[in-house]
N, C-alpha and C positions, 0 to 999 in steps of 0.2 A: 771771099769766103775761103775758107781753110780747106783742105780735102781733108774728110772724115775718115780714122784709119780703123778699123777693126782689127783688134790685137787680140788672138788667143792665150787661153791661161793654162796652166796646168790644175792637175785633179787631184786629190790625194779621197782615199776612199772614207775617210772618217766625212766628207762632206765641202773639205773647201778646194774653191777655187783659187790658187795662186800664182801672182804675174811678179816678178821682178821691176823694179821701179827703173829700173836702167832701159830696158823695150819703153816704157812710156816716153820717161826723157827723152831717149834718141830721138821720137815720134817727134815731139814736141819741136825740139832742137832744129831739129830741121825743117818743119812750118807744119808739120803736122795737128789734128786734132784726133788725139787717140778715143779713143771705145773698149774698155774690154769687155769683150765676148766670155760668157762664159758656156761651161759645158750643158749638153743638154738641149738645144736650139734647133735638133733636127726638122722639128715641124715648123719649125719658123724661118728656115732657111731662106727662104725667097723674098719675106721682107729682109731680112736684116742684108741679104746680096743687093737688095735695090736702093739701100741705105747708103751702102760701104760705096767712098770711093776707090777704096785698096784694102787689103787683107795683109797682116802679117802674123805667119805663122811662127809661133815661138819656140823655144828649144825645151827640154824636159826628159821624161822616160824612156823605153825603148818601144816598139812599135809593137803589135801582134801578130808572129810572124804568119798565123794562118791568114790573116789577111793577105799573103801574098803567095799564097798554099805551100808553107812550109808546118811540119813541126817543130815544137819549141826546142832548141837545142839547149844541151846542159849550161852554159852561160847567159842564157837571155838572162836578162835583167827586170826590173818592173813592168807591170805593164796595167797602161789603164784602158780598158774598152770600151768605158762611156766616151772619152777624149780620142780614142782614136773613132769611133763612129762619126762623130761630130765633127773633129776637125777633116776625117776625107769626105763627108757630105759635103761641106762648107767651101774646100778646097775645088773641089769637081764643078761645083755650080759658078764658082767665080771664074775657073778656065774657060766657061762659054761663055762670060760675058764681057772679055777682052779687058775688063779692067785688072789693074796692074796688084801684083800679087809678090811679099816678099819672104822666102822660108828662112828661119836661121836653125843652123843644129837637128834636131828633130824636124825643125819645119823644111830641113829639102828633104830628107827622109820622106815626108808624108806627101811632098808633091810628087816626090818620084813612084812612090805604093797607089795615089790614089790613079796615077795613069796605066798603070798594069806594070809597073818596074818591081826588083825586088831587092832585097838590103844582107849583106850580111850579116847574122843577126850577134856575132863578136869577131868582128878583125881578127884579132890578131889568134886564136882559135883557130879561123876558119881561111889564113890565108898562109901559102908553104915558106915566102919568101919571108926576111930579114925586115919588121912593123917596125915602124920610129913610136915614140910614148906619144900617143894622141889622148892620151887623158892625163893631160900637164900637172907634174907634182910643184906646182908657183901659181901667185895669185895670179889672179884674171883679166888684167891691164897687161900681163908679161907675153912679149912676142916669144913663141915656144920651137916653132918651124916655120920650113920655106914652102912656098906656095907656085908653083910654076902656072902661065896665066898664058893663055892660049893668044897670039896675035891676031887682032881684029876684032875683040869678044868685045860685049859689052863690058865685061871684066875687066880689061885693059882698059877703053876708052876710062874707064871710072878711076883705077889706079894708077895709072898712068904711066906702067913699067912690065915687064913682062917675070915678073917674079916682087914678090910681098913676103913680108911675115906676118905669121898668124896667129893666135891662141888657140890651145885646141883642149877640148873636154868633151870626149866621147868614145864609145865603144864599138858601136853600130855605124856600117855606111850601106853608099850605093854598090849594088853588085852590078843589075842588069838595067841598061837606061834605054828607057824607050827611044826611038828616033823621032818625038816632040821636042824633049831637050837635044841639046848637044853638053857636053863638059868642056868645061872652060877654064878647069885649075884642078892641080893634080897635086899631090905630094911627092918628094921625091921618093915614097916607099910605092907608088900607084895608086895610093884610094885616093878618090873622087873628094874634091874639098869644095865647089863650083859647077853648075850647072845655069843653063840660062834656056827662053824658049826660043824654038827654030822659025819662029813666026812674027810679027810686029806684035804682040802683045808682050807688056814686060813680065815677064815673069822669071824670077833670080833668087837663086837658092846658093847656101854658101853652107858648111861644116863648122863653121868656126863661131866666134862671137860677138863680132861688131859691135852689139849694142853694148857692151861692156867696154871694151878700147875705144867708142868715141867718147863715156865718161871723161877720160881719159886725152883725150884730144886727138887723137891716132886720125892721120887725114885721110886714108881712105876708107876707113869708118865710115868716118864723119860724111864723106861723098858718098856710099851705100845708102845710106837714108836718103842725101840731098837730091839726089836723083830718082829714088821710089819715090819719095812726096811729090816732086816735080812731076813724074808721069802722072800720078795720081788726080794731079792740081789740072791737069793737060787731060784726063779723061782717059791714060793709056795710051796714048798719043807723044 
């Protein structure tokens, strides 16, 4: 049997739900059987957590910064509150049940918010030093920067070199990371591009967008998923 993935979707307020066909495929690609979730599931949370062999959280909007008791700063960007309720319920409940959990983009963002961390709500705004463009002016298969990948991490075992390139499209990172994660890939400007948890449960969050460069063939793409399915297919394990 397949491990069942449950894939979050973005919201747009006119009413839909939308996922990029690239998060399916990856699922797919790598032995997965996708689900998308959509928004709105809070009372239903606990079936659908006993459902999911794994969760992955997708990329999208910017976060609510009061969720992380900030207010909004002059460049926060969109934001959706049904989608952010839903995905940190969602998130929170599958952290207690040791099954395997994957963020891209927005989703390490919302693993890092749902454990009490908090995000700058614009980079390059809200930090003094010299930002590289992480909201890459080229398509989305294009390696845009380098990735520094901490020795030992689960990140290295998967990449298999202690520095990557990445695509990058975002505005918003991690500031303050709980000591559940640790960070496991840095840019050379300092934001957080990689986080993973301090514990045997998998749980791996990444900046950037994989599920797009494994269209694409990109092999440590491609090993980001083969390795989330594989835990998943393993129970977390």
């Amino acid at each position: 049997m397949k491990p069942i993935i449950g894939i979050t979707t973005d919201f747009e307020e006119d009413g839909k739900n939308i996922l990029k066909n690239t998060y399916v495929q990856a699922v797919i690609r790598a032995g997965g059987l996708p689900i998308i979730v959509p928004v709105g599931l809070e009372e239903d949370v606990d079936q659908l957590v006993e459902m999911l062999d794994g969760l992955l959280l997708s990329g999208g909007n910017d976060i609510n910064p009061m969720l992380f008791n900030e207010e909004p700063h002059a460049h926060l960007g969109d934001v959706s509150p049904s989608r952010d309720s839903s995905e940190l319920e969602l998130a929170r409940r599958m952290l207690t049940t040791g099954k395997p959990i994957l963020g891209i983009c927005r989703g390490l963002q919302v693993l890092n918010v749902a454990v009490g961390g908090t995000l700058y709500q614009d980079l390059e705004k809200q930090n003094d030093g010299p930002i590289l463009q992480h909201i890459q002016k080229a398509p989305n298969t294009h390696l845009s920067h380098y990735v520094q990948v901490d020795k030992g991490s689960l990140l290295e075992s998967i990449a298999g070199s202690e520095r990557i390139q990445v695509n990058s499209y975002h505005h918003q990172s991690l500031k303050d990371v709980p000591s559940v994660f640790k960070v496991t890939g840095v840019a050379s400007d300092g934001i957080v591009e990689a986080i993973e948890s301090t514990d045997e449960q998998f749980v791996f969050g990444v900046q950037w967008h994989p599920e797009a460069l494994s269209a694409k063939g990109d092999a440590v793409s491609l090993r980001i998923f083969e390795r989330f399915i594989s835990a998943c297919a393993n129970k977390g394990n």
